[in-house]
C-alpha positions as CSV (number, residue, x, y, z in Angstrom):
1,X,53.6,-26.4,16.3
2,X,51.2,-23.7,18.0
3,X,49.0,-25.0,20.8
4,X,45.3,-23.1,21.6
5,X,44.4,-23.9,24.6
6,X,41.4,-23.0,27.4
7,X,40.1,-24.8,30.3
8,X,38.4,-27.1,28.1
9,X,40.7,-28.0,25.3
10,X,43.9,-28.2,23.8
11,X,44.5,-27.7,20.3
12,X,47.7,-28.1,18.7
13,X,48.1,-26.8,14.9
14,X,50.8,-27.2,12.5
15,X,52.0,-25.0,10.0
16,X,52.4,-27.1,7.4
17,X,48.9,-26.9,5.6
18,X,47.5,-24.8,8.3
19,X,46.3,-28.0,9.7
20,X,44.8,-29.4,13.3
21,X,46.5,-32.0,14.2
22,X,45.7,-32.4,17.7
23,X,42.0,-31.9,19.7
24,X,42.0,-33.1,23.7
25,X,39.4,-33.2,26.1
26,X,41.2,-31.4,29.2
27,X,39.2,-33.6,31.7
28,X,39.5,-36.8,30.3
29,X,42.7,-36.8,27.6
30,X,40.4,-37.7,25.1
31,X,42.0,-37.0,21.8
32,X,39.6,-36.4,19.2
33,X,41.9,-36.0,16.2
34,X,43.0,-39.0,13.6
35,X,46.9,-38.8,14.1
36,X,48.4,-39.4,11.0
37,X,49.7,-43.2,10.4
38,X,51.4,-42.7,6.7
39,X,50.9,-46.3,6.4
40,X,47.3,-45.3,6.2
41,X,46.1,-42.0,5.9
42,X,49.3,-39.6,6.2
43,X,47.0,-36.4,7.3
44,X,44.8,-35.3,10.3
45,X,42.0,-32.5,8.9
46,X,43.7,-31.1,5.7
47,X,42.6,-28.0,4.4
48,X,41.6,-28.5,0.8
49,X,42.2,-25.4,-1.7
50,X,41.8,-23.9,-4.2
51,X,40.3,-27.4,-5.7
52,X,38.3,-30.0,-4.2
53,X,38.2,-33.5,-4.8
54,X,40.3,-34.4,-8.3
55,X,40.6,-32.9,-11.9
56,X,40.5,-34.6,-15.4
57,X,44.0,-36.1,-15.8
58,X,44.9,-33.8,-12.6
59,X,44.8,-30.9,-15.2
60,X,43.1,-27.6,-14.4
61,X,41.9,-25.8,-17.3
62,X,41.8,-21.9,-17.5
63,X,41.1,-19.6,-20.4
64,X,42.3,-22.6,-22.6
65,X,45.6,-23.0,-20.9
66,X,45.6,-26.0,-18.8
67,X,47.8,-26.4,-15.4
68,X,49.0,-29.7,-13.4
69,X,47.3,-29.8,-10.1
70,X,46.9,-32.8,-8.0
71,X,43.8,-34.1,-5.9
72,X,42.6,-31.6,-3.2
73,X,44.7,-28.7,-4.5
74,X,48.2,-27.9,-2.7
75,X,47.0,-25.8,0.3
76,X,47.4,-29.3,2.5
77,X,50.9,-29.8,1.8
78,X,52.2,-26.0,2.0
79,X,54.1,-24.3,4.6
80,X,51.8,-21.7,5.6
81,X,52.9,-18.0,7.4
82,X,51.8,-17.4,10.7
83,X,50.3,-13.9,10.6
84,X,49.3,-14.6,14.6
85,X,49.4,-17.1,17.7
86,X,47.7,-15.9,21.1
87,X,46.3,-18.5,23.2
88,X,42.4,-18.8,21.7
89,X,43.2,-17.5,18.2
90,X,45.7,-18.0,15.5
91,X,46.0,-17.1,11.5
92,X,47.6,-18.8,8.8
93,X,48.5,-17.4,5.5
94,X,50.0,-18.5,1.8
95,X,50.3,-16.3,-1.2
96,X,50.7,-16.5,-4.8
97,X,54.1,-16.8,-6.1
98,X,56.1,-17.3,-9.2
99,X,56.0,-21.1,-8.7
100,X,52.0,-21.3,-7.4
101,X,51.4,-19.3,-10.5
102,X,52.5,-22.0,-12.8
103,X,49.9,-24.5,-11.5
104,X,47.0,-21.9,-10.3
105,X,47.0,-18.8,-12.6
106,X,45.2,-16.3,-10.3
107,X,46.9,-13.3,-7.4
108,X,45.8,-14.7,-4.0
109,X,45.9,-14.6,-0.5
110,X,44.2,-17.7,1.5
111,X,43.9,-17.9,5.1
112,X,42.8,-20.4,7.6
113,X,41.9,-18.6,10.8
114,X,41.2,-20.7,13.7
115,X,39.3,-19.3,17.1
116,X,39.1,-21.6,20.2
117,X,35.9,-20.7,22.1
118,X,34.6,-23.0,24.9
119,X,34.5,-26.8,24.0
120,X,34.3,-25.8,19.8
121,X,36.5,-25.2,17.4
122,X,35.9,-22.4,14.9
123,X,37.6,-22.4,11.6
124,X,37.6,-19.6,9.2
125,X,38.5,-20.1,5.5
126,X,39.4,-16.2,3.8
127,X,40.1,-15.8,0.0
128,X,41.7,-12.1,-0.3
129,X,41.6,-11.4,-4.1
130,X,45.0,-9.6,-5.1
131,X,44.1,-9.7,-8.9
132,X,43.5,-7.4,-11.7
133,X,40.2,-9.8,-12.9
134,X,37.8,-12.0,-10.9
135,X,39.7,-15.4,-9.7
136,X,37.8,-19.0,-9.2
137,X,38.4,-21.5,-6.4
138,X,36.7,-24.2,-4.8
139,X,37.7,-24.7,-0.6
140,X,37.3,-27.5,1.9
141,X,37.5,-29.2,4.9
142,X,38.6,-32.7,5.4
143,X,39.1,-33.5,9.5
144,X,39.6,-36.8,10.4
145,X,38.0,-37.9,13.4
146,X,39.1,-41.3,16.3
147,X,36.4,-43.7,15.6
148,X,35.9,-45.6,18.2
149,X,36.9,-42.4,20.9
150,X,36.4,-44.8,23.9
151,X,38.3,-47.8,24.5
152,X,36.5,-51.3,24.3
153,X,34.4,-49.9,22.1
154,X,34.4,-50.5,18.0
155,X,33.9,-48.5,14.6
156,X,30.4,-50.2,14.3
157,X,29.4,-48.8,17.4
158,X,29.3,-45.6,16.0
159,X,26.6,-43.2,13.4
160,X,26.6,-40.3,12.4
161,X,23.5,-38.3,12.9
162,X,21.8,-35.7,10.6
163,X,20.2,-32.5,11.4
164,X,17.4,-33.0,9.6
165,X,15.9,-36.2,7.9
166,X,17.1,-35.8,4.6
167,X,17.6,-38.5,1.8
168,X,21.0,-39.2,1.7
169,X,21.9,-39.7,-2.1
170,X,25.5,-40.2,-2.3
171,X,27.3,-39.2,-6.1
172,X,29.4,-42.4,-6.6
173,X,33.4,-42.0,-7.3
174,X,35.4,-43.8,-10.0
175,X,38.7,-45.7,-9.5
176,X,39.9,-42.2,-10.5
177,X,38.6,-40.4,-7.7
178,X,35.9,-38.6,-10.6
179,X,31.7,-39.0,-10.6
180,X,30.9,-41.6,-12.6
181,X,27.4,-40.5,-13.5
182,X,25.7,-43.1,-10.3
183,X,23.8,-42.2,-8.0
184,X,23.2,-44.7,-4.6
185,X,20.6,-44.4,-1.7
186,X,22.2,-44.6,1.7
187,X,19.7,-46.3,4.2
188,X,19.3,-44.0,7.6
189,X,17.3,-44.9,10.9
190,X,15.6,-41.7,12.7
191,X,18.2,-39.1,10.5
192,X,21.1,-41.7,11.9
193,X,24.0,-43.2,9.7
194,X,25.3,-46.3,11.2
195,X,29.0,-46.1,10.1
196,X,30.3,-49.8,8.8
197,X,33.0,-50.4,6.6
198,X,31.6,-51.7,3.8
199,X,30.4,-48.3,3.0
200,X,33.3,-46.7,2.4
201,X,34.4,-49.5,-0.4
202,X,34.2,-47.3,-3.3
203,X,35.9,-43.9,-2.2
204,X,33.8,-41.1,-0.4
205,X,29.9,-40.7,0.3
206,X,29.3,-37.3,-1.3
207,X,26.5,-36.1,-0.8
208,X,24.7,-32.6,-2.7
209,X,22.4,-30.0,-1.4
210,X,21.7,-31.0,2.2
211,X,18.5,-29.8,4.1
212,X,21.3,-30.2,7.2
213,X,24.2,-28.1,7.5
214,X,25.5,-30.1,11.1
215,X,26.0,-33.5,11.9
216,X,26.8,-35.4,14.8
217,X,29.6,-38.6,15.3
218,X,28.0,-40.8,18.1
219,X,28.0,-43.5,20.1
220,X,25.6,-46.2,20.8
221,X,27.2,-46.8,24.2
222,X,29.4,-43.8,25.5
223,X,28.5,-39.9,25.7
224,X,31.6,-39.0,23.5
225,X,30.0,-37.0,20.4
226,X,31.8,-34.9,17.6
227,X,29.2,-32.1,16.2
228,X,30.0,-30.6,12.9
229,X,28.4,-27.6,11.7
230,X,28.9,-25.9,8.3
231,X,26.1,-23.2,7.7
232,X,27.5,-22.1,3.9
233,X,28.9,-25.4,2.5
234,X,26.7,-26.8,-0.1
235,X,28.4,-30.4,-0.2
236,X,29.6,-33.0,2.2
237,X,32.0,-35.7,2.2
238,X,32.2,-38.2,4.8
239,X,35.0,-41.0,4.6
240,X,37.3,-43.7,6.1
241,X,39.7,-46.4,5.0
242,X,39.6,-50.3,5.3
243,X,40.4,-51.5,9.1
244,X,41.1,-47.9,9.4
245,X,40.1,-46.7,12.9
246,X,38.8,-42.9,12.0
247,X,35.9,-41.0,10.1
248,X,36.4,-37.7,8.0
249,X,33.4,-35.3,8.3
250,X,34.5,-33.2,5.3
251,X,32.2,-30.1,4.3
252,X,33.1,-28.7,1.2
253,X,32.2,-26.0,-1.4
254,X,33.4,-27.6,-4.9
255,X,33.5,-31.3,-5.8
256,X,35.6,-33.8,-8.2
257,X,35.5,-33.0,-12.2
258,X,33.1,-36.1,-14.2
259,X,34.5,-38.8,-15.7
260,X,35.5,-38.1,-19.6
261,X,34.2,-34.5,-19.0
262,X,36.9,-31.4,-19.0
263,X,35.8,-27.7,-18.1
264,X,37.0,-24.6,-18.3
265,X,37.6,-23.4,-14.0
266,X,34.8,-21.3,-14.3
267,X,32.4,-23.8,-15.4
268,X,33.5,-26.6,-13.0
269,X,30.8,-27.3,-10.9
270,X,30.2,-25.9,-7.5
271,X,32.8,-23.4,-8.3
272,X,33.2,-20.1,-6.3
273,X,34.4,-17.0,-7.3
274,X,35.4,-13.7,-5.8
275,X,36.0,-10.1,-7.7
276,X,38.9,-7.6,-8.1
277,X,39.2,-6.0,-4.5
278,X,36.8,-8.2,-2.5
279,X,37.5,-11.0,-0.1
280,X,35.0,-14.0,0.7
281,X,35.1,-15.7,4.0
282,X,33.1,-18.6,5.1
283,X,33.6,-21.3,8.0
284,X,32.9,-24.1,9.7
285,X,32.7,-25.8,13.6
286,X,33.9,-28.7,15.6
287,X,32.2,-29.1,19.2
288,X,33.3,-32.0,21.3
């Protein structure tokens, strides 16, 4: 494990998946992060690449070939390199090989980056292209949050509130984990989302295009807040389990394949792509 850590905060990251595990409030212990129950939800904030969300018969195609990939990609369960550790900063790496090859056809380099800086957490997602040709990839974030954070308090306590007042139009998930083609009209108050659990009983909200690229996890009661702010991600996720006692706050740029749809990687929706010799970056934040 590698621990950040400032007067504020303490962040503890593992190298399996390049993932956060741990987030604690300094002053109060306060730990901010889902911690892991397999019997429930076995992660804490994967890092979701180079798909997002699931594939046709968990098969990629490319240039007619087609590859076995599971749901999310298999960035969250790869031991990733450490490149560097100091105590506000540190950088993950993995890179193609023979066996990644097999299953994602494209010369890589993928980094998560993650910068400590006051009470927020900045992550940095880099896609280094070591090709001959332009490659395709979809990247994501998928951190689970404590819902409720302060004892004697309860999941319905809690909403999540939008930037902006936007309509929140969530794209409805098959048994599958695919859209099915529906489309269903979340009800807000004042740009607020009042988390309950029946809302989570068919998968993920997903939601497309936001006018806000920041939310905030609140409280009705306490001054505990979770703010997460993704400037260049064009889709957000936001999910939790039955009786489960956490929210995931999951910006994203790529989304599941259709139901009884298949397409070519470069055609997938919401699909990026970077050229021979370039590198694209983009990131997110967590304040506390």
């Amino acid at each position: 494990m590698i621990v950040l850590e400032n007067e504020e905060l303490k962040v503890t990251l593992s190298s399996k998946g390049a993932e956060l595990v741990s987030l604690i409030d300094k002053n109060d212990h306060t730990e901010y992060i889902w911690q892991g129950n397999p019997d429930i939800w076995g992660y804490h904030a994967p890092n979701l690449f180079p798909i997002v969300g699931g594939l046709k018969d968990d098969t990629l195609w490319v240039d007619g070939e087609k590859h076995h990939l599971n749901r999310h990609g298999f960035a969250r369960t790869t031991v990733f390199r450490k490149i560097e550790a100091a105590p506000q900063q540190a950088i993950f790496e993995i890179r193609y090989d023979d066996e990644l090859l097999k299953i994602y056809p494209y010369k890589f380099e993928f980094q998560v980056i993650y910068y400590l800086k006051g009470r927020t957490l900045e992550v940095l997602y880099k896609v280094i292209n070591m090709d001959d040709k332009t490659i395709y990839f979809s990247v994501g974030a998928h951190p689970g949050f404590n819902v409720p954070l302060v004892k004697g308090e309860k999941f319905e306590d809690y909403s999540i509130e939008f930037q902006y007042d936007d309509d929140l139009i969530t794209h409805q998930l098959s048994k599958n984990g695919l859209f099915d083609g529906k489309t269903l009209k979340i009800p807000t108050v004042k740009q607020e989302l009042k988390l309950t659990k029946p809302l989570f009983e068919h998968d993920a909200l997903v939601f497309k295009n936001l006018k806000s690229k920041a939310v905030t996890l609140k409280s009705k009661f306490s001054t505990k807040t979770v703010k997460v702010e993704f400037p260049h991600f064009d889709y957000l996720g936001i999910w939790s389990k039955a009786d489960a006692p956490f929210v995931c706050i999951e910006p994203w740029l790529g989304c599941a394949d259709n139901e009884g749809e298949i397409k070519d990687i470069k055609q997938k929706e919401a699909i990026q792509k970077v050229k021979k010799g370039h590198v694209f970056e983009t990131v997110f934040c967590i304040s506390v």
